[in-house]
C-alpha positions in Angstrom: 4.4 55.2 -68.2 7.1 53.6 -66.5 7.4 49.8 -66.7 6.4 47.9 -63.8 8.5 45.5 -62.4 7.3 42.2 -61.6 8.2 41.3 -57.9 9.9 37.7 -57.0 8.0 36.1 -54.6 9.9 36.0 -51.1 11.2 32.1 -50.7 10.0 30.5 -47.2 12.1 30.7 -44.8 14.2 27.4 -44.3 13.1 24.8 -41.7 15.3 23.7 -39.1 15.2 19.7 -39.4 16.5 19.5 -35.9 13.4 21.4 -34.3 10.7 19.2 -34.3 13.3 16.7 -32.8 14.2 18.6 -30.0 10.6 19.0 -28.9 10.1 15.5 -29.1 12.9 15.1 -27.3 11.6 17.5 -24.7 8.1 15.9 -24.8 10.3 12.5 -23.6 12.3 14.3 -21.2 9.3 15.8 -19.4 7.5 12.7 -19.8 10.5 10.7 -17.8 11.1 13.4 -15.4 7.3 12.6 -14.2 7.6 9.1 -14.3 10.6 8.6 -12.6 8.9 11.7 -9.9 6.0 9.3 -9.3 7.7 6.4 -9.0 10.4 7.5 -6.7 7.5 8.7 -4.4 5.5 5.0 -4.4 9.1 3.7 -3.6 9.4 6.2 -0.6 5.6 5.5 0.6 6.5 1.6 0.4 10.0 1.4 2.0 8.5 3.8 4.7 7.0 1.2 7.1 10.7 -0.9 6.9 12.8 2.2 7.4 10.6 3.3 10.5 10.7 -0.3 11.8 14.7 0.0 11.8 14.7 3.7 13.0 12.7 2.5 16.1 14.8 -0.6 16.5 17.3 2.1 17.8 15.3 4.1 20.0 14.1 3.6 23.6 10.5 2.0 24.1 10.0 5.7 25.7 10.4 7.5 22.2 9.2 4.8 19.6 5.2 5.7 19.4 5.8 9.5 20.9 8.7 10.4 17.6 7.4 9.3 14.4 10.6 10.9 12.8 13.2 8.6 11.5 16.2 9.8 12.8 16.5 8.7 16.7 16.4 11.1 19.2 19.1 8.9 21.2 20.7 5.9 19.5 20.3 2.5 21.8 21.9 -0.2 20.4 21.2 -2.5 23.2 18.0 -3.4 21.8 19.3 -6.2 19.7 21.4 -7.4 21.9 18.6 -7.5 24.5 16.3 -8.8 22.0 18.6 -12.0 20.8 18.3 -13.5 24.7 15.3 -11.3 25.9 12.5 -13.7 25.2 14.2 -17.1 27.4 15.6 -18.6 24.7 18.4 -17.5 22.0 16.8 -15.6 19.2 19.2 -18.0 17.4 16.6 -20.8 18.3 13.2 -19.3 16.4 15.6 -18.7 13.2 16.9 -22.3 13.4 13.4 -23.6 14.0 12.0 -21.4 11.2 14.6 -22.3 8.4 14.3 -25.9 9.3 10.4 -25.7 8.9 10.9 -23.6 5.7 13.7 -25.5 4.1 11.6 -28.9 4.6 8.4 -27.1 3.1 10.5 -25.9 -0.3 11.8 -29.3 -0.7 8.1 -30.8 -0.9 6.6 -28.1 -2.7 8.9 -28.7 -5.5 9.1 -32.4 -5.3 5.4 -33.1 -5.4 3.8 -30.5 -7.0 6.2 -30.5 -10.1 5.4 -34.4 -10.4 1.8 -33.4 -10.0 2.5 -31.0 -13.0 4.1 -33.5 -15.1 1.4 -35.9 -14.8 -1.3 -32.9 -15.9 0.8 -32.2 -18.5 1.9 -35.1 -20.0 -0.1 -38.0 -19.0 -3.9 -38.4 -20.5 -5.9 -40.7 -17.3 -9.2 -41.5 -16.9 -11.0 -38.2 -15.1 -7.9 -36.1 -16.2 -10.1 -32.7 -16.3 -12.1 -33.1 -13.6 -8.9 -33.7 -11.1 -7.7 -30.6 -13.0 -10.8 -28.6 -12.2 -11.0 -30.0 -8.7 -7.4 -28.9 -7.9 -7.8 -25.3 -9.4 -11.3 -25.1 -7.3 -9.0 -25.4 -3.5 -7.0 -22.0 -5.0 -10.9 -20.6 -3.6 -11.0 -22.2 -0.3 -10.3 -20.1 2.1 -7.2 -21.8 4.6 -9.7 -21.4 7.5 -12.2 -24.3 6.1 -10.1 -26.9 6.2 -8.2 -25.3 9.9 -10.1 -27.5 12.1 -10.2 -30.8 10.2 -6.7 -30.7 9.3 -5.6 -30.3 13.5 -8.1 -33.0 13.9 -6.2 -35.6 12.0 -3.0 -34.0 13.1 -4.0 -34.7 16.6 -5.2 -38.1 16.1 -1.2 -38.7 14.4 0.4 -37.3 17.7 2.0 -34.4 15.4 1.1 -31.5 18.0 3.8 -29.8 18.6 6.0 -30.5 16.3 7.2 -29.7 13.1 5.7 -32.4 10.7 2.2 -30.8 10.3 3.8 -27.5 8.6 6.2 -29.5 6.3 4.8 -33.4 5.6 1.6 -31.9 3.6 4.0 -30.1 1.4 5.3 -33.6 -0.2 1.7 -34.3 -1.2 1.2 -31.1 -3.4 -1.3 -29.3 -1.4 -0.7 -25.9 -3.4 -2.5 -25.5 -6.3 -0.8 -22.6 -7.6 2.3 -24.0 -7.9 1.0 -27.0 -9.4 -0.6 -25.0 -12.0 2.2 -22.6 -12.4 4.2 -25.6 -13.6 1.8 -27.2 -16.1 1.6 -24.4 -18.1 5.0 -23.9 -18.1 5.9 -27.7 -19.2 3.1 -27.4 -21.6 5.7 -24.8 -23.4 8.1 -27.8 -23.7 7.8 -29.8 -26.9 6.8 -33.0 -26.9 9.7 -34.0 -29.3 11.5 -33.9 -26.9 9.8 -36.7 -24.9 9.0 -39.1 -28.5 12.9 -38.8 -28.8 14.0 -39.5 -25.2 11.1 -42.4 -25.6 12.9 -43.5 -28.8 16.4 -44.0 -27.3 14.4 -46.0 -23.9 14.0 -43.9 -21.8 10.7 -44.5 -19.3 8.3 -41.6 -18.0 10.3 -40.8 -15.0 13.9 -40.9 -16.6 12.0 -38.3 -19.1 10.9 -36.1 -16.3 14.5 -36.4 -14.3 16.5 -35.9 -17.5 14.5 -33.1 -19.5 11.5 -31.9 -18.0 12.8 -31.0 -14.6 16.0 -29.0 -16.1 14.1 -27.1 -18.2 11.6 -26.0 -16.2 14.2 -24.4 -13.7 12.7 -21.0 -13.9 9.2 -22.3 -12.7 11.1 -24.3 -10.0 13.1 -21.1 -9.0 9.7 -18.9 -8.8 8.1 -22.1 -6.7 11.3 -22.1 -3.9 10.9 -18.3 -3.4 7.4 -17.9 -3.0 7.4 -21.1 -0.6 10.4 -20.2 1.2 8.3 -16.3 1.9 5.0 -17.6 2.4 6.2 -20.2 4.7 8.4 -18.0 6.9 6.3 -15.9 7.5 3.6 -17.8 8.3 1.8 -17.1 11.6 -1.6 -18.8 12.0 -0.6 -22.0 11.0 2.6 -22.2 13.3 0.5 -20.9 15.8 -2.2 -23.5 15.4 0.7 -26.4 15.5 3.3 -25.6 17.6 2.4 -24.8 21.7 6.3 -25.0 23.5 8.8 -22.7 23.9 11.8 -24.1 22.3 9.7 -25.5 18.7 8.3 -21.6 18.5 9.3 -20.3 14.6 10.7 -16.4 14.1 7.1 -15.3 14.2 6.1 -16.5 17.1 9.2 -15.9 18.7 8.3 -12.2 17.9 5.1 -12.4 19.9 7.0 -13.2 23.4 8.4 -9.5 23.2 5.0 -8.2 24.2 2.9 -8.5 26.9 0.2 -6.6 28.1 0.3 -7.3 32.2 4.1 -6.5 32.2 4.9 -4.2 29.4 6.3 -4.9 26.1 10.1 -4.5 24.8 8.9 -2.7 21.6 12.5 -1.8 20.8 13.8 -5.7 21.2 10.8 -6.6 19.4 12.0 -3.9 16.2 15.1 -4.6 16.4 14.7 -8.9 15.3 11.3 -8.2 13.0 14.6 -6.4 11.4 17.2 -9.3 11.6 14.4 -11.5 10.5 13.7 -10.0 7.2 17.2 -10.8 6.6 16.6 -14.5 5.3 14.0 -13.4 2.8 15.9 -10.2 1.8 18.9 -12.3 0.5 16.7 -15.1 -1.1 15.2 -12.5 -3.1 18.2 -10.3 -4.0 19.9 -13.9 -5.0 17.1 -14.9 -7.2 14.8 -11.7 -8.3 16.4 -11.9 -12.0 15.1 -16.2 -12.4 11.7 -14.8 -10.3 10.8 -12.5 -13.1 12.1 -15.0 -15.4 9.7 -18.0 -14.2 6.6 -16.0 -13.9 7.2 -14.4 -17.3 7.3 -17.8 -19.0 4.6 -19.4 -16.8 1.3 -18.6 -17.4 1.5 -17.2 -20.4 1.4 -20.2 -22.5 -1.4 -22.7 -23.3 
């Protein structure tokens, strides 16, 4: 018999270390390709509205509502030049009138309601909580509560028509949320700091004009853009306050552009809603990076 020979066992092939990466890598590709798919289409569904409102600045009143397409059938140009003296005054006016009202409010929203903060925050008084509670309950009243009272005492001041009933109630920290914005971010200041400052003499408001209020700049950043939007574009109050011509802010100025006896200038009226969102555009391009920066520290700490 002839001798069998044993067999050696075949060895495993070898693996490729680099395979399982590049299906993870693959995995992350796909993975991105989708996100950035989805995204990309939110972006286009939101800029949508603003890229149709400056596509039908350009067009004739005739093709705005009958061509929903972006690009203009015929280009007409002389909306905004129509626009900027078509309502009796100088569009110039209502942007004049509008920062004035706007720059006035962020000046007392950031006064008052960062003193309003630093009290909360570092003061202990008599009732402390209950103020607290009190001023975190108005962030649930609705602005159309306190409408008629507020025109009432307005009235009896001789403030109609004019510009001191949209900016004077700002310098006595009438928004809660900034207020509260800012205690919690001053709360994330340590005391130290204060004992020390105290140590060396220095009273509560050197202490709050010397440490607190620099280094709560992102909180005071966030407070000046959100103030300087919500104020611009503010329509009922404005509205409510201001009756003439020549006090009218950018959104009411808007409103003179249509009329329903005579027709409305739909292209004039695109084409400054588009030179309007020019103020707000830049403040926000200036300071998106310290916006994100303010509301990431704010908040968040106890």
């Amino acid at each position: 018999m002839s001798a069998i020979t044993p067999t050696r066992p075949s060895k495993p092939a070898p693996r490729n270390p680099k395979q399982p990466l590049r299906k993870l890598r693959s995995a992350t590709g796909s993975r991105r390709v989708f996100l950035h798919t989805v995204l990309i289409g939110v972006a286009i569904v939101m800029l949508y509205p603003l890229l149709w409102m400056l596509s039908s600045s350009l067009k004739p009143d005739t093709e705005i509502f009958t061509q929903p397409g972006l690009v203009p059938g015929s280009l007409r140009p002389e909306n905004y030049s129509e626009g900027w003296s078509g309502s009796g005054n100088s569009f110039s006016l209502y942007i004049t009138n509008s920062l004035i009202v706007t720059i006035g409010a962020v000046i007392g929203n950031v006064i008052s309601c960062s003193l309003a903060a630093y009290a909360f925050a570092r003061f202990e008084f008599r009732g402390k909580k209950i103020w607290f509670g009190l001023m975190l309950g108005t962030l649930m009243l609705p602005t159309q509560a306190v409408l008629i009272p507020q025109y009432t005492i307005f009235y009896n001041l001789t403030w109609i028509n004019t510009f001191l009933p949209l900016i004077v109630p700002k310098f006595l920290a009438v928004d809660a949320f900034f207020i509260f914005l800012m205690v919690q971010f001053i709360r994330s200041i340590p005391r130290e700091l204060d004992q020390a400052a105290m140590m060396d003499g220095a009273n509560p408001f050197q202490i709050y004009w010397k440490i607190i209020l620099p280094l709560m700049k992102p909180a005071l950043i966030t407070t000046t853009i959100f103030t300087f939007i919500w104020t611009y574009d503010d329509f009922l109050h404005q509205l409510v306050y201001l009756q003439q011509n020549d006090k009218f802010t950018v959104p009411l100025g808007l409103t003179l552009f249509l009329d329903q006896t005579s027709g409305s200038s739909y292209g004039a009226m695109f084409a400054m809603s588009t030179l309007a969102l020019l103020p707000t555009l830049i403040c926000f391009l200036i300071f998106q990076k310290r916006l994100v920066e303010g509301l990431a520290t704010s908040g968040m700490k106890g």
